[in-house]
DRENDO-1510 file (C-alpha; in Angstrom, 1 decimal, always signed):
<recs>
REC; n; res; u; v; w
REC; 1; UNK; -3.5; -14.6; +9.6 .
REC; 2; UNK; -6.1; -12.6; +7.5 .
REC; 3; UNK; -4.1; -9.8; +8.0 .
REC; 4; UNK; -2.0; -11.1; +5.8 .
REC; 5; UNK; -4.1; -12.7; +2.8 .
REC; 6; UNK; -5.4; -9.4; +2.6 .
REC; 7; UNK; -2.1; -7.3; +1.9 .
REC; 8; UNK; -1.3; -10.1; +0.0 .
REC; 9; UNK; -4.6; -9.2; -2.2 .
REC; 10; UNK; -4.0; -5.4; -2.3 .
REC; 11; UNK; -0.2; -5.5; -3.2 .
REC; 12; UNK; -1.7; -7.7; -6.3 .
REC; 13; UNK; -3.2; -4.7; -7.2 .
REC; 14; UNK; -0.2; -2.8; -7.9 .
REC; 15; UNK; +0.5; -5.6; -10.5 .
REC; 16; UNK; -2.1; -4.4; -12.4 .
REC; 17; UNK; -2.7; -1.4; -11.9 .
REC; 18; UNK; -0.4; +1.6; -13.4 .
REC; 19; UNK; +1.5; +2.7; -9.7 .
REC; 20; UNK; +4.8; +4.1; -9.3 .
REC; 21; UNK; +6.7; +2.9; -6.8 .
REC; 22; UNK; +6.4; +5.8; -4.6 .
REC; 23; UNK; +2.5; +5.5; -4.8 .
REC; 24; UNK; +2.8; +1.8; -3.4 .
REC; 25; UNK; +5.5; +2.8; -0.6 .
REC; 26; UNK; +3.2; +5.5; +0.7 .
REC; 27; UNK; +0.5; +2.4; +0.4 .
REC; 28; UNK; +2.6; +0.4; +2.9 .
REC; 29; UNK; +3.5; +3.2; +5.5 .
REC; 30; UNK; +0.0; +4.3; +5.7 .
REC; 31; UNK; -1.8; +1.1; +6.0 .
REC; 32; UNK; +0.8; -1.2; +7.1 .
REC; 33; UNK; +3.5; +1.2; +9.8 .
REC; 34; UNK; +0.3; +3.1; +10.4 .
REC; 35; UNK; +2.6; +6.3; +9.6 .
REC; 36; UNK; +1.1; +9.7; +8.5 .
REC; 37; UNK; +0.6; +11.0; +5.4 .
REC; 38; UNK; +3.7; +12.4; +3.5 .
REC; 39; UNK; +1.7; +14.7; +1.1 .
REC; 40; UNK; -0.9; +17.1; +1.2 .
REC; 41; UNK; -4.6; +15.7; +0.7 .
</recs>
């Protein structure tokens, strides 16, 4: 279950903080479906 309190915590972030909605989606894949990047680094 802490898995989840702390997604919880960094999705709060994009509340605050000035994120498109394509930032937050790439946010998700990466961390949470563990997919590769989709842009260059």
């Amino acid at each position: 279950m802490d898995h989840v309190e702390r997604y919880w915590r960094d999705l709060r972030v994009f509340h605050i903080a000035p994120v498109t909605q394509e930032m937050t989606l790439n946010y998700i894949a990466e961390r949470v479906l563990r997919l590769p990047k989709s842009y260059g680094a």
